[in-house]
Residue frames relative to the residue before (quaternion, step in Angstrom):
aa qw qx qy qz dx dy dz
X 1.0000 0.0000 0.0000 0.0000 0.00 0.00 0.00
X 0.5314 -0.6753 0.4774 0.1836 3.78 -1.22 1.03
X 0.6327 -0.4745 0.3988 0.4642 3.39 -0.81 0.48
X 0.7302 0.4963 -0.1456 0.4465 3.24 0.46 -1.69
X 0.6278 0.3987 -0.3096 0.5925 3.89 1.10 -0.25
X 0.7089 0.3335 -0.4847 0.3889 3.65 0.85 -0.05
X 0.6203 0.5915 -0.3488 0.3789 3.28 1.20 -1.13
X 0.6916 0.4644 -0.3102 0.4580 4.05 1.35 -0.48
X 0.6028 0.5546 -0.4148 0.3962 3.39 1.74 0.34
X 0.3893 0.7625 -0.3251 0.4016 2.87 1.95 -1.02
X 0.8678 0.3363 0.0409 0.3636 3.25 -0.30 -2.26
X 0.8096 0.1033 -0.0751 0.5729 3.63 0.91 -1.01
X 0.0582 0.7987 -0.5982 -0.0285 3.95 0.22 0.57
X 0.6217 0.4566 -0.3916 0.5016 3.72 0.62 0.03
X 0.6561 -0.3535 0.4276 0.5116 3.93 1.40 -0.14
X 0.4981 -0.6097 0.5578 0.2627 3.12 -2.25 0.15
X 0.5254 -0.6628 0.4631 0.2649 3.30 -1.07 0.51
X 0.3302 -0.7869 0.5180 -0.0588 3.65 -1.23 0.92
X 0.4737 0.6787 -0.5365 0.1649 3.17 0.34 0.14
X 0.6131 -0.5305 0.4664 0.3539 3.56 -1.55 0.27
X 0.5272 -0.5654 0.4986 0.3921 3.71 -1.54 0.83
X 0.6561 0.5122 -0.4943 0.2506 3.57 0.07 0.10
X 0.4901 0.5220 -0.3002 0.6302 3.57 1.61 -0.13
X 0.8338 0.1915 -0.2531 0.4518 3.81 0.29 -0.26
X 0.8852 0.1117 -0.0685 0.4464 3.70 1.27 -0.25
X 0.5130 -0.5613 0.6081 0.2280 3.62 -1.02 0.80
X 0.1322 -0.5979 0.7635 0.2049 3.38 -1.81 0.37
X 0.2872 -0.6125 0.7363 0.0157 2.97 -2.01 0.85
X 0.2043 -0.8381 0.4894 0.1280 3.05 -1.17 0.97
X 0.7496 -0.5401 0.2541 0.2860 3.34 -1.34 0.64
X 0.7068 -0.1410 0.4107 0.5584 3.78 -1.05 -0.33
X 0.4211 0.5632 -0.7102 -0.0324 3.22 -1.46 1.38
X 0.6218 0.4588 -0.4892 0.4044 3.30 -1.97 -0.15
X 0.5245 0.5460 -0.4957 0.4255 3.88 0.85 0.58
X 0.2944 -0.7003 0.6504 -0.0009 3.61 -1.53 1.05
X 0.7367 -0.4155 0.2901 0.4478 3.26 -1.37 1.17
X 0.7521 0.5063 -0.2016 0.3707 3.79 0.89 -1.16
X 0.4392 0.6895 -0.3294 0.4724 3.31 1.09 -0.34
X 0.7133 0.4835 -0.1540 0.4835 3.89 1.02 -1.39
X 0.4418 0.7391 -0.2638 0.4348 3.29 1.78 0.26
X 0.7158 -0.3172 0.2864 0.5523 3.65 -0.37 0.57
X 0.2180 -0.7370 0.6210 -0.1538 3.17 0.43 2.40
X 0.2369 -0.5429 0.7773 0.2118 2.97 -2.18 0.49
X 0.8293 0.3750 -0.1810 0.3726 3.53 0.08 -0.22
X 0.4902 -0.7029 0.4129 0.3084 3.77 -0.58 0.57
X 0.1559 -0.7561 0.5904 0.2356 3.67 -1.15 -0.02
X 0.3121 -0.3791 0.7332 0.4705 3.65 -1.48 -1.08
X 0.0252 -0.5949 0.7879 0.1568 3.56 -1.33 0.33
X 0.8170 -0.2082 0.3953 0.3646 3.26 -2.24 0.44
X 0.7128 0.5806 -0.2357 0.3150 3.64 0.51 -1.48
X 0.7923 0.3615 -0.1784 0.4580 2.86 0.84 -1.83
X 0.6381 0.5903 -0.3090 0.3860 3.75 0.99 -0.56
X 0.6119 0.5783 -0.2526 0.4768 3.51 1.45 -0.69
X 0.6168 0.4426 -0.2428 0.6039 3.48 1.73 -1.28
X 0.8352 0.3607 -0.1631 0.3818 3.58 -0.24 -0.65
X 0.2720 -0.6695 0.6578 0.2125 3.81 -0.60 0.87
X 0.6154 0.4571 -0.2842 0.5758 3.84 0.85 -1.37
X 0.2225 -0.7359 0.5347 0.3507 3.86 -0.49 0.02
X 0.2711 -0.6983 0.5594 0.3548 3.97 -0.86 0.49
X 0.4585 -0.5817 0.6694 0.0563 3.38 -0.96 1.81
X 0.7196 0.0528 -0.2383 0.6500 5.01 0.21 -0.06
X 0.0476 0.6027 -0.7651 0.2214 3.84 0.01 1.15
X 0.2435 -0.6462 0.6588 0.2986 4.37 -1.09 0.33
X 0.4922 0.5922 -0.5912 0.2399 3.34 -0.13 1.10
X 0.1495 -0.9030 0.3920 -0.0922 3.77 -0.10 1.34
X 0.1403 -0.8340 0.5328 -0.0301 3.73 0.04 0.63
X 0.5723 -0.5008 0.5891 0.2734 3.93 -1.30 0.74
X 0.1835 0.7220 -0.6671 0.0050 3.46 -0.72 1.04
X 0.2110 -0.8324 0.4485 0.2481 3.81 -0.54 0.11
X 0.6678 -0.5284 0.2202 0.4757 3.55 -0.83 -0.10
X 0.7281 0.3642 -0.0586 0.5778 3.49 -0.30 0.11
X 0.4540 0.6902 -0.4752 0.3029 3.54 0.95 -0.19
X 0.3798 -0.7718 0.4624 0.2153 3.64 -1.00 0.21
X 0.4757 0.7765 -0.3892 0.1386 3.58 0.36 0.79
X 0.2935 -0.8181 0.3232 0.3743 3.82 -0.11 0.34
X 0.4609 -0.6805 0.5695 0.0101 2.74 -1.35 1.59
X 0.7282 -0.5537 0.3710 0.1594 3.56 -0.91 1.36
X 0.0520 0.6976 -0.7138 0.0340 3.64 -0.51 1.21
X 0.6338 -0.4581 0.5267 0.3332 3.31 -2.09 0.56
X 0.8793 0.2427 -0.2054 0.3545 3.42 -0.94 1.10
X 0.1829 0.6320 -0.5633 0.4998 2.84 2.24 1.11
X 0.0136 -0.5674 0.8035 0.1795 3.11 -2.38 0.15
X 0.3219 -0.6671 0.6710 0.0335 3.32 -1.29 1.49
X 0.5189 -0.6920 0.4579 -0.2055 2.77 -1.31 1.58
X 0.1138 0.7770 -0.5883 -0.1928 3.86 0.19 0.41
X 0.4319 -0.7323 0.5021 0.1583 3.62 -0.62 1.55
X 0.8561 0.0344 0.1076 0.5044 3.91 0.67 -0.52
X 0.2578 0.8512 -0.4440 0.1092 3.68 -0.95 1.37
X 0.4131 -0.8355 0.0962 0.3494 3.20 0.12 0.03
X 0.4900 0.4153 -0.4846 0.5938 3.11 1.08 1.46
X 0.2814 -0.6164 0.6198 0.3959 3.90 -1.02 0.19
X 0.4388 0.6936 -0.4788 0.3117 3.57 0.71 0.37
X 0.7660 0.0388 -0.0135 0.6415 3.37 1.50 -1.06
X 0.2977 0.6786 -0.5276 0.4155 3.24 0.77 1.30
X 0.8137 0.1961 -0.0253 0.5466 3.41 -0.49 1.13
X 0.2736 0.6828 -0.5297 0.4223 3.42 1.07 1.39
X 0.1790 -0.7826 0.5963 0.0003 3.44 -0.90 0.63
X 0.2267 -0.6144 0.7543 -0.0466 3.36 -2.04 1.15
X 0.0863 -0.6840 0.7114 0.1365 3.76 -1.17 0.86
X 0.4646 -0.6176 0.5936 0.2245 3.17 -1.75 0.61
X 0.2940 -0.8237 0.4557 0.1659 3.83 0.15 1.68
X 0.8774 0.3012 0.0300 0.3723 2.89 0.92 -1.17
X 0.4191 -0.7104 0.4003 0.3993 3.95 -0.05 -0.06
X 0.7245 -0.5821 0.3576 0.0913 3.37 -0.91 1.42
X 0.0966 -0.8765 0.4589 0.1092 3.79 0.23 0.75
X 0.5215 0.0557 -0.1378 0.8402 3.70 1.77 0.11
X 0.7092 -0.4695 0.4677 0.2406 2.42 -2.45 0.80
X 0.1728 0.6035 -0.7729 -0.0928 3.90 -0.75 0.74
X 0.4715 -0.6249 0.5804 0.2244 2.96 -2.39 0.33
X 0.3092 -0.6015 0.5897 0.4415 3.82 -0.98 -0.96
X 0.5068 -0.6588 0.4267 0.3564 3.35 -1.31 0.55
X 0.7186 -0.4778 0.3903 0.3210 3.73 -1.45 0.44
X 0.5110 0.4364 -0.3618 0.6461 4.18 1.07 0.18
X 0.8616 0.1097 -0.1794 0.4621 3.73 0.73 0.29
X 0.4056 -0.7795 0.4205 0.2260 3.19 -1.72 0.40
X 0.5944 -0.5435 0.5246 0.2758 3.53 -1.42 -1.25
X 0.0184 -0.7519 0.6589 -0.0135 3.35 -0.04 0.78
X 0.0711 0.8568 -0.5039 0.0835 3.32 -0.73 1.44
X 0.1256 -0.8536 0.4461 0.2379 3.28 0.29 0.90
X 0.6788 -0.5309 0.3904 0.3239 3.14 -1.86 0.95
X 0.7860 0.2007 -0.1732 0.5585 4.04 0.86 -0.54
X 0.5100 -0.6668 0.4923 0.2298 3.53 -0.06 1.26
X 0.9022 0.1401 -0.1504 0.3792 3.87 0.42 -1.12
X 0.0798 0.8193 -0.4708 0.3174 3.10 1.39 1.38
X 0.7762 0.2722 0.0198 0.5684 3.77 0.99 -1.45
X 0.2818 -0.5582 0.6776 0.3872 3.69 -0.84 0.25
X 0.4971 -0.5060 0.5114 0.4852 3.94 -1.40 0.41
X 0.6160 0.6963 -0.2217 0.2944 3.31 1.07 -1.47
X 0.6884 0.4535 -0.2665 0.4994 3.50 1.35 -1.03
X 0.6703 0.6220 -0.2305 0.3327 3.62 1.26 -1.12
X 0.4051 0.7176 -0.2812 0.4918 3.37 1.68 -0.18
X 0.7428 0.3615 -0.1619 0.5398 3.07 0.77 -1.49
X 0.6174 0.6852 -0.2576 0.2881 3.70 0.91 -0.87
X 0.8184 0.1524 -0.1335 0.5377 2.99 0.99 -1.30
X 0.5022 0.5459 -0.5108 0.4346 3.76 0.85 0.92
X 0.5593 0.6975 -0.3281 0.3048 3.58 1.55 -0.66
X 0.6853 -0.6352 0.0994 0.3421 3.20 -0.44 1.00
X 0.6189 0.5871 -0.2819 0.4391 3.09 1.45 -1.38
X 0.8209 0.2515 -0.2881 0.4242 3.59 0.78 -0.36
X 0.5581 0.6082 -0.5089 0.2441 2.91 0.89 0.51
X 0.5654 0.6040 -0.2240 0.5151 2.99 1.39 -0.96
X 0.6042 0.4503 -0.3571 0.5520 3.85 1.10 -0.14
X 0.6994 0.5067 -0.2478 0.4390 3.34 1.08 -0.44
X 0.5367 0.5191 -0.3973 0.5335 3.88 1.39 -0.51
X 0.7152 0.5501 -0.3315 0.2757 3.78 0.85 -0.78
X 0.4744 0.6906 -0.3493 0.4195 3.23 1.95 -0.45
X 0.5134 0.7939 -0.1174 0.3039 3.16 1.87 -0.84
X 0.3844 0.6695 -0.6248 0.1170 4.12 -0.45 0.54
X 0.1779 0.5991 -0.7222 0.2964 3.26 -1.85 0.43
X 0.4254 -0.6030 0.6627 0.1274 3.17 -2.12 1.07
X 0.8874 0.0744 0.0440 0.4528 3.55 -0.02 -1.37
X 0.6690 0.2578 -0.0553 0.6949 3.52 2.03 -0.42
X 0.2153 -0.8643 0.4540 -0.0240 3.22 -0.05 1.63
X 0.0188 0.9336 -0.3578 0.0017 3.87 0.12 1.51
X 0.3975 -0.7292 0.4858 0.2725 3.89 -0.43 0.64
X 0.2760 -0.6993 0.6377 0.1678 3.78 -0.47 1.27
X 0.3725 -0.6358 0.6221 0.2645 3.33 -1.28 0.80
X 0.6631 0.4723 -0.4884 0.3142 3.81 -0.12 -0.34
X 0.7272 0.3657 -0.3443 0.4679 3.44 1.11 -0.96
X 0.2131 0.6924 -0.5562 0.4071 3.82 1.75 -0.05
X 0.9537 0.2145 -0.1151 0.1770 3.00 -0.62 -1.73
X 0.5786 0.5943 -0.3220 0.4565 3.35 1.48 0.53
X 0.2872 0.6944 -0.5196 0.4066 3.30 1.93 0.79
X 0.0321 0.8337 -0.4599 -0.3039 3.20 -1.13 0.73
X 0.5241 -0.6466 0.5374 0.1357 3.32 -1.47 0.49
X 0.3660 -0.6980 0.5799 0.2063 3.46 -1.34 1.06
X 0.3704 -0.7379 0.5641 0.0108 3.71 -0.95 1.15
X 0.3999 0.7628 -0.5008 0.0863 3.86 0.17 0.53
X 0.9431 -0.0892 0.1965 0.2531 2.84 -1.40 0.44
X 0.3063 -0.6651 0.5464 0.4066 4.02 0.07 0.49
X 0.6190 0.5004 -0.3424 0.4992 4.02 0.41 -1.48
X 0.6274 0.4367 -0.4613 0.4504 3.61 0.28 -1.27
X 0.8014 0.4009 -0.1750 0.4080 4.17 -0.11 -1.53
X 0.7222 0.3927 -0.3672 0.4351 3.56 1.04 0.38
X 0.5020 0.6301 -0.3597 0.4707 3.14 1.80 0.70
X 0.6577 0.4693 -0.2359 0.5398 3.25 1.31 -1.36
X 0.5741 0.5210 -0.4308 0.4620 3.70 1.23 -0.24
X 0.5894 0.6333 -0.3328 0.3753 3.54 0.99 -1.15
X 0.6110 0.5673 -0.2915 0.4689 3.46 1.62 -1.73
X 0.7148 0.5855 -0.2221 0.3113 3.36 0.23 -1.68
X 0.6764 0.5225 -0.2638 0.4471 3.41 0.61 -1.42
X 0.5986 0.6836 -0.1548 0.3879 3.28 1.18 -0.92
X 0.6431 0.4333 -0.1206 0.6198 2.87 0.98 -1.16
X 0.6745 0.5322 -0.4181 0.2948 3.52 0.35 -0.97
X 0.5349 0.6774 -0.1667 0.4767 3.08 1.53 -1.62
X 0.7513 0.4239 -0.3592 0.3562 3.54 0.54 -0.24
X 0.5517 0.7292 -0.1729 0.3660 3.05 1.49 -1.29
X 0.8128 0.2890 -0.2010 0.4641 2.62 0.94 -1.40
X 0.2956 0.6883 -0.4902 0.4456 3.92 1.59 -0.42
X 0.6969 0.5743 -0.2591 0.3426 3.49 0.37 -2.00
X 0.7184 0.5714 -0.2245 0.3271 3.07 0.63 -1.80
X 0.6258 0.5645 -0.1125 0.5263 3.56 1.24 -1.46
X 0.4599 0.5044 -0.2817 0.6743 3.87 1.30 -0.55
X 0.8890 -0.0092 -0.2431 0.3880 3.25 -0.74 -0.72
X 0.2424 0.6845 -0.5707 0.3833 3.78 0.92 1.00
X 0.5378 0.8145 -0.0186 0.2167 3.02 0.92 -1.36
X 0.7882 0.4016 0.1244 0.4494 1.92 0.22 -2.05
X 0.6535 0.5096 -0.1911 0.5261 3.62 1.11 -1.44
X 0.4848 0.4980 -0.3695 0.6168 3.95 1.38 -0.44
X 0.8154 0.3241 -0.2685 0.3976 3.40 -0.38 -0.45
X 0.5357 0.4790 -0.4209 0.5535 3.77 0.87 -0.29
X 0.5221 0.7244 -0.3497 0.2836 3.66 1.02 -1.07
X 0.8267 0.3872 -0.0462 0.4055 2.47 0.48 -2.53
């Protein structure tokens, strides 16, 4: 038996919970009322389209910078957001996702082609586990169906928030993170090896 199979007998013997994101979280929306000018010599960071598509972990000093004013209303990024690309032009990569891991040392925002998945109890999810969660296949592929569009491919929130989602255990999700990370780390070790490796055969 696996850690992770003892630590889900331990904590959940009756199974994991399921339940859909509309029972555990609200969406927020992105940056609005901004103009082409606004993306000009910013004061204030964002998430662009880019950086959320690249980055399961979001990068919190990405140089992308946006006009905020005082007093302005927009929502600013908490640890244990997951960002959301809202619209693309494949359902292939419609509806990629980035988690804030960590908590935000200045206000950054998210751009207006995406959203916020905010859950109603903050320590429901490691950030760390939600990375892995909402790139995993099973939801991702629940998540392209939320999908329609001809030439601009757009994620409906209502059928968004009836994705469901597995709910385990904090101990249980800081194992499969422990696994994962692990794994990532090799790949990419691997990946850099046989970079290498393919240089030198080159040269």
């Amino acid at each position: 038996m696996s850690q992770i199979d003892e630590l889900i007998a331990e904590h959940c013997p009756n199974g994991v919970q399921h339940v859909a994101i509309g029972d555990i979280a609200r969406t927020v929306a992105g940056l609005s009322g901004k103009t082409k000018s606004d993306f000009t010599d910013g004061n204030s960071r964002f998430a662009s389209y880019k950086n959320i598509f690249a980055n399961p972990s979001l990068n919190l000093v990405s140089e992308d910078f946006v006009k905020v004013g005082p007093g302005e209303k927009q929502n600013a990024l908490r640890r244990g957001d997951v960002l959301i690309t809202g619209s693309s032009e494949s359902v292939e990569e419609v509806g990629m996702s980035a988690v804030v891991t960590s908590e935000p040392t200045e206000p950054i925002y998210v751009n207006s082609f995406c959203f916020i998945v905010r859950f109603d109890d903050p320590t429901m999810f490691d950030p760390d586990f939600a990375k892995h969660l909402f790139r995993s296949l099973n939801i991702r592929k629940q998540i392209q169906k939320c999908a329609s569009g001809v030439t601009r491919i757009n994620i409906s929130k209502p059928r968004f928030l009836k994705v469901m989602i597995p709910v385990p255990p904090l101990e249980v999700q800081r194992e499969i993170v422990r696994i994962l990370d692990t794994f990532s780390k090799m790949e990419a070790e691997l990946e850099a090896e046989l970079e290498a490796r393919k240089q030198q055969y080159e040269h």
